[in-house]
N, C-alpha and C positions, 0 to 999 in steps of 0.2 A: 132678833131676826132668825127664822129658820131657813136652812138648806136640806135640801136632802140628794141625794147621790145613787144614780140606780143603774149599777152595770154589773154585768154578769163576771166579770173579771177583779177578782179581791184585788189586786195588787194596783188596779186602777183605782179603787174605788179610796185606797190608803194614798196616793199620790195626790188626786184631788185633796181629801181633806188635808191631808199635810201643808198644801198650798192654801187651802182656807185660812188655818191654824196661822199661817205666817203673816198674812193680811190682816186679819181682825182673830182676836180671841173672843169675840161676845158675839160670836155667832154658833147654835145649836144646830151639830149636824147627825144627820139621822142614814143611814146605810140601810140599801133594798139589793137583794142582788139578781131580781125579778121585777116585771112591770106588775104584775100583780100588787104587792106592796100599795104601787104608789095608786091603782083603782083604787083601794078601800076607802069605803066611807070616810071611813075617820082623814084619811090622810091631809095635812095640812103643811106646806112650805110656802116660803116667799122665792124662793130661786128652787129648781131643780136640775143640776148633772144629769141628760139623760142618756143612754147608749142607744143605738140603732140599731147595732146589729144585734139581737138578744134571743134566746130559741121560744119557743110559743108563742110570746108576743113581742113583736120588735116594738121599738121605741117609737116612730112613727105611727106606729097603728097606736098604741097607747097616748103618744100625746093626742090624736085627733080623739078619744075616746074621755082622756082627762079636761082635756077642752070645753065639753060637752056638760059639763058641770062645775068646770073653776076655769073663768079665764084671765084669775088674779095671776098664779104663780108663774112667776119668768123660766124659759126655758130655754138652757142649753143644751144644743146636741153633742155626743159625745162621737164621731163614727170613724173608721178607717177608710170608711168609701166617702173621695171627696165629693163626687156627684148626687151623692144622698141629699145633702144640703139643700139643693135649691128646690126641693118641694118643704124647706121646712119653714116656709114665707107663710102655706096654707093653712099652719096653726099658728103661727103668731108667735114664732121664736125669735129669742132676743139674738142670741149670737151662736156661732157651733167653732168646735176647733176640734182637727184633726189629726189623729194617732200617727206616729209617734210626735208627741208633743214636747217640749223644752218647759221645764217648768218657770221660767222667765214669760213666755207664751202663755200659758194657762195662768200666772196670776197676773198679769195684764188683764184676761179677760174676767178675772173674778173681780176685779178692780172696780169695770167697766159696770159689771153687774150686780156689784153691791149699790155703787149709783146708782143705777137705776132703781133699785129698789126701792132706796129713798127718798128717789124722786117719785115712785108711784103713791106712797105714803106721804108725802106733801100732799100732791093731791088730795087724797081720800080723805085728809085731815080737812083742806081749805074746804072742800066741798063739803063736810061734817059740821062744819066753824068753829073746829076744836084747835087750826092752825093760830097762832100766835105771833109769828114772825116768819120771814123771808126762809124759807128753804135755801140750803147749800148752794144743790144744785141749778137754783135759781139765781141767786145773786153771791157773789162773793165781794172779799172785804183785801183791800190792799192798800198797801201804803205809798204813795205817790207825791212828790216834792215836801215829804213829810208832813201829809197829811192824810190821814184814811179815809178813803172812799169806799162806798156799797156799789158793786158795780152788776147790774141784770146781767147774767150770761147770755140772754135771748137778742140782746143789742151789742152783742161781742162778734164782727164777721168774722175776723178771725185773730191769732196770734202769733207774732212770734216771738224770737231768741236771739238778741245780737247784744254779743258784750257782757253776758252774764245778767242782762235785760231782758224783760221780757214787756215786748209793746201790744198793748191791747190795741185794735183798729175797730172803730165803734162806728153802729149804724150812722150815726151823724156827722160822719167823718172829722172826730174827734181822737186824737191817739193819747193813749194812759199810760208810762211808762213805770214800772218796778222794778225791784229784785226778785227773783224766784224761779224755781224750776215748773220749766214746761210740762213734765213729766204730769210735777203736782197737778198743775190747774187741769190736764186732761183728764185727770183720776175726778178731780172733782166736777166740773161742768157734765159729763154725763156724753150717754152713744150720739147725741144730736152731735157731737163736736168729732173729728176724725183727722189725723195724724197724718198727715199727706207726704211730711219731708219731717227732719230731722228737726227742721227748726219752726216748724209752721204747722197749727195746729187752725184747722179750719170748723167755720157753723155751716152743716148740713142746709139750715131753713135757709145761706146766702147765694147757693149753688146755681148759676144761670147756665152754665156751661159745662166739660170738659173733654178730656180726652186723655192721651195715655202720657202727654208730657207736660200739660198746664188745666188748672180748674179756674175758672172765669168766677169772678165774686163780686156782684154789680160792680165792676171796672175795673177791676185788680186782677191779675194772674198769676198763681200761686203755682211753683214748678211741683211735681209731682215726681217723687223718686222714683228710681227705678225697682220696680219688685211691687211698689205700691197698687198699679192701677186697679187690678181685679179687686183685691177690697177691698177700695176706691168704690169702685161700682156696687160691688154687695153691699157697704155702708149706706150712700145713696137711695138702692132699692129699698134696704129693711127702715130707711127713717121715712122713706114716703109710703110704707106701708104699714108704718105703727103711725103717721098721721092722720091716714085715710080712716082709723079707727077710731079715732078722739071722737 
């Protein structure tokens, strides 16, 4: 997998990779400290760090311009202004996080983004017929009254965490119960899924409702922390507008 990383500010651009570095080592990352860079021909990543605020060409103008001929590579914005973000819906950006960042924060969202990555490469694979098996991202494998199960992420509404359990709640109102950290399975199921409370990790496609203290899940009411709602809402927005583009 390549990344590349394009901000005008060295000292950012070593903090990102060092949080790459920590997450996966088998990921090649490539440093631009201009938008220029990442125009060229040649240029090829699966994920890109991009900054916005940058002199000649800000990141904005260059993701709508890199757009315009690759609309593979996933895009994070890198920016100090939080209000920059919500035109970054117009190119098709996966996530953005905002300076000054905690790097707990930022590899959460590389986390977030390396799934997704290989969830788009499932795709391209199934669609190719070079796929073989079940994607991660797709299905996952647990152990339940000791027995292991394949279980679709896509029929997961949501999950939680009681007792060092973790209860999957399935479209057929069927409940799976294991061992394991929530943490995990959110790194793996991929951005359709989102973190609402400490213990409850929701599916974006079950969303009938919400508001700033509960999210409605065909008939179920999941409380929503506090701190959460706003990207609560940006979550929601950017998964019905990476669906609208399927």
């Amino acid at each position: 997998m390549k990344l590349a990383i394009c901000d005008d500010d060295k000292k950012i651009r070593e903090i990102i990779a060092e949080s790459v570095s920590d997450v996966s080592e088998e990921i090649d990352i490539a440093f631009y400290s201009d938008a220029k860079g990442i125009l060229a021909e040649d240029f090829n990543a699966d994920i890109l760090f991009l900054d916005i605020q940058m002199p000649e060409i800000d990141g904005m103008t260059a993701a709508k311009l890199l757009r315009k001929k690759n609309r593979e590579t996933i895009i994070v914005f890198v920016t100090a202004v939080e209000e920059e973000v919500f035109n970054a819906f117009d190119v098709g950006a996966f996530q953005y996080i905002v300076k000054p960042f905690s790097k707990e924060k930022l590899r959460e969202i590389i986390k977030k983004t390396i799934a997704e990555a290989e969830r788009k490469d499932y795709i391209k694979r199934v669609l190719s017929g070079k796929s073989e098996e079940d994607d991660k991202d797709y299905s996952i494998v647990v152990k339940s009254g000791g027995i292991k199960r394949r279980v679709k992420a896509c029929d997961i509404v949501y999950a939680e965490i009681f007792d060092r359990q973790i209860i999957l709640h399935m479209s057929e109102l069927e409940k799976i119960e294991y061992y394991g950290r929530i943490s995990e399975l959110e790194r793996i199921v991929g951005n359709n899924f989102f973190r609402v409370h400490r213990a409850y990790l929701i599916n974006l496609k079950y969303v009938k409702s919400y508001d700033s203290k509960f999210v409605n899940l065909i008939g179920e009411e999941i409380p929503v922390a506090r701190g959460k709602y706003q990207e609560l809402v940006k979550a929601i927005l950017s998964y019905h507008t990476r669906i609208e583009k399927l």
